[in-house]
C-alpha positions in Angstrom: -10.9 2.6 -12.0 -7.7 0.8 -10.6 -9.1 -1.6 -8.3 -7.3 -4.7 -6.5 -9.6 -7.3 -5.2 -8.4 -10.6 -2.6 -10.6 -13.9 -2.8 -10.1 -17.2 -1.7 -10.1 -16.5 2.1 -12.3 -18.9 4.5 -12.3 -21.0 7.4 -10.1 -24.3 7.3 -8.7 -26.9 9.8 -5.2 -26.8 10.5 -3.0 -28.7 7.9 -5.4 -27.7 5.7 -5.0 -25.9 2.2 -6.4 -22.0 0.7 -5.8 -20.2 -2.5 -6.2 -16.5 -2.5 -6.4 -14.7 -5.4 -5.8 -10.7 -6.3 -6.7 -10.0 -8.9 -6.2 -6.2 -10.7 -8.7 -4.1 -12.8 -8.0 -0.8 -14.0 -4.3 -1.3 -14.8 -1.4 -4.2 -15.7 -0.1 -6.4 -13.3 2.6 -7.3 -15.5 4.9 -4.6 -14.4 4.4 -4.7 -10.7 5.7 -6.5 -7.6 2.5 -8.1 -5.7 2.9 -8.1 -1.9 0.5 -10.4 0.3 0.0 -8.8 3.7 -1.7 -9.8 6.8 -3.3 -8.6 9.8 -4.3 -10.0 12.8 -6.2 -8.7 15.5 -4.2 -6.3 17.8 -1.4 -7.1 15.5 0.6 -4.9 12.9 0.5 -6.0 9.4 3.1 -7.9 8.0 4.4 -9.1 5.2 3.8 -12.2 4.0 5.1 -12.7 0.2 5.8 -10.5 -2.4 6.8 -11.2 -6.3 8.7 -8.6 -8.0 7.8 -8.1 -12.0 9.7 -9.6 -14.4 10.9 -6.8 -16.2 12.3 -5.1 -13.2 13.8 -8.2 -11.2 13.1 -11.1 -13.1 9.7 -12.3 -11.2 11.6 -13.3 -8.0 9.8 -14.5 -5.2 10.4 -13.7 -1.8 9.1 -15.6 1.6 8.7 -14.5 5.3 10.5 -16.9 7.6 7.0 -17.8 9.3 5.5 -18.9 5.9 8.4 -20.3 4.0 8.3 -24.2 2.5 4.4 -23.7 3.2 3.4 -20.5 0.8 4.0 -20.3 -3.0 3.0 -17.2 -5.1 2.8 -16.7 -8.5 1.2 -14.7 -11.3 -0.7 -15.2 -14.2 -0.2 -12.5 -16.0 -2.9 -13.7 -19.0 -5.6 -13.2 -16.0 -3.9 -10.4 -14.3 -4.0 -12.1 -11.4 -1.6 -13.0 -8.4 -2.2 -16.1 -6.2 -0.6 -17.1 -2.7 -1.3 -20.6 -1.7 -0.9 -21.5 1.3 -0.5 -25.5 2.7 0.2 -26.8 5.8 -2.1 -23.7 7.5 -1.4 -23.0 11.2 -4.0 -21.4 14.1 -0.9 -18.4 13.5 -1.6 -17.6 10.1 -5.4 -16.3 10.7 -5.9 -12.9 10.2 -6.8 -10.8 7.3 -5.0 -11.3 3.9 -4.4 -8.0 1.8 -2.7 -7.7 -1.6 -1.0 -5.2 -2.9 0.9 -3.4 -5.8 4.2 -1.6 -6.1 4.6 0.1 -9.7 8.8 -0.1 -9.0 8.3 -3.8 -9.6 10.9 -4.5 -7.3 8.5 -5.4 -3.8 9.1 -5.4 -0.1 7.9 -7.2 2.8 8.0 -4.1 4.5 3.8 -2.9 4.9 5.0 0.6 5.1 6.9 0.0 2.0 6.1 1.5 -1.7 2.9 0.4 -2.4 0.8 2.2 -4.8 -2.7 0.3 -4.9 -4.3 -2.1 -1.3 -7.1 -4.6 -2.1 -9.7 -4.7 0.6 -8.9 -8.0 2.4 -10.0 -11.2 2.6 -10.2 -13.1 6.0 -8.4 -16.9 6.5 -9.3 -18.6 9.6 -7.9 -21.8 10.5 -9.5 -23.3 13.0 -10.7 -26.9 14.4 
């Protein structure tokens, strides 16, 4: 069963520090691109990250604006897993955080973009 699953989410002070997983069951990571979404509440998903696969564009990483110098994801592959960790966390970045996989291996921030498999979400709240 191909299955993508998001950990890590919680509730944390601003300036403080999460690690979300996704990790895959099912099928390979290795040859996909690994979006991170997120949703908030009366908002439209966006994209957050996305790393493409190495054999299709060489692992590149890509950032929103919004999340840039703060995010960093990254695979290991050995786990087939994909993390996003995220410092310096804002009141802005709460909202549901979804994972995702694109079998071209090349990625998009786009939500509406190519993606084969959605994990179910995990919630980040940052909050005093």
């Amino acid at each position: 069963q191909v299955q993508l699953v998001e950990s890590g989410g919680g509730l944390v002070q601003p300036g403080g520090s999460l690690r979300l997983s996704c990790a895959a069951s099912g099928f390979t990571l290795d040859y996909y691109a690994i979006g991170w979404f997120r949703q908030a509440p009366g908002k439209e998903r966006e994209g957050v990250s996305y790393i493409s696969s190495i054999t299709s564009s060489d692992g590149s990483t890509y950032y929103a604006d919004s999340v840039k110098g703060r995010f960093t994801i990254s695979r290991d592959n050995a786990k087939n897993t994909v993390y996003l960790q995220m410092n310096s966390l804002k009141p802005e970045d709460t909202a549901v955080y979804y994972c995702a996989a694109d079998s071209s291996g090349l990625g998009t921030l786009a939500a509406i973009g190519p993606y084969d498999y959605w994990g179910q979400g995990t919630q980040v709240t940052v909050s005093s």
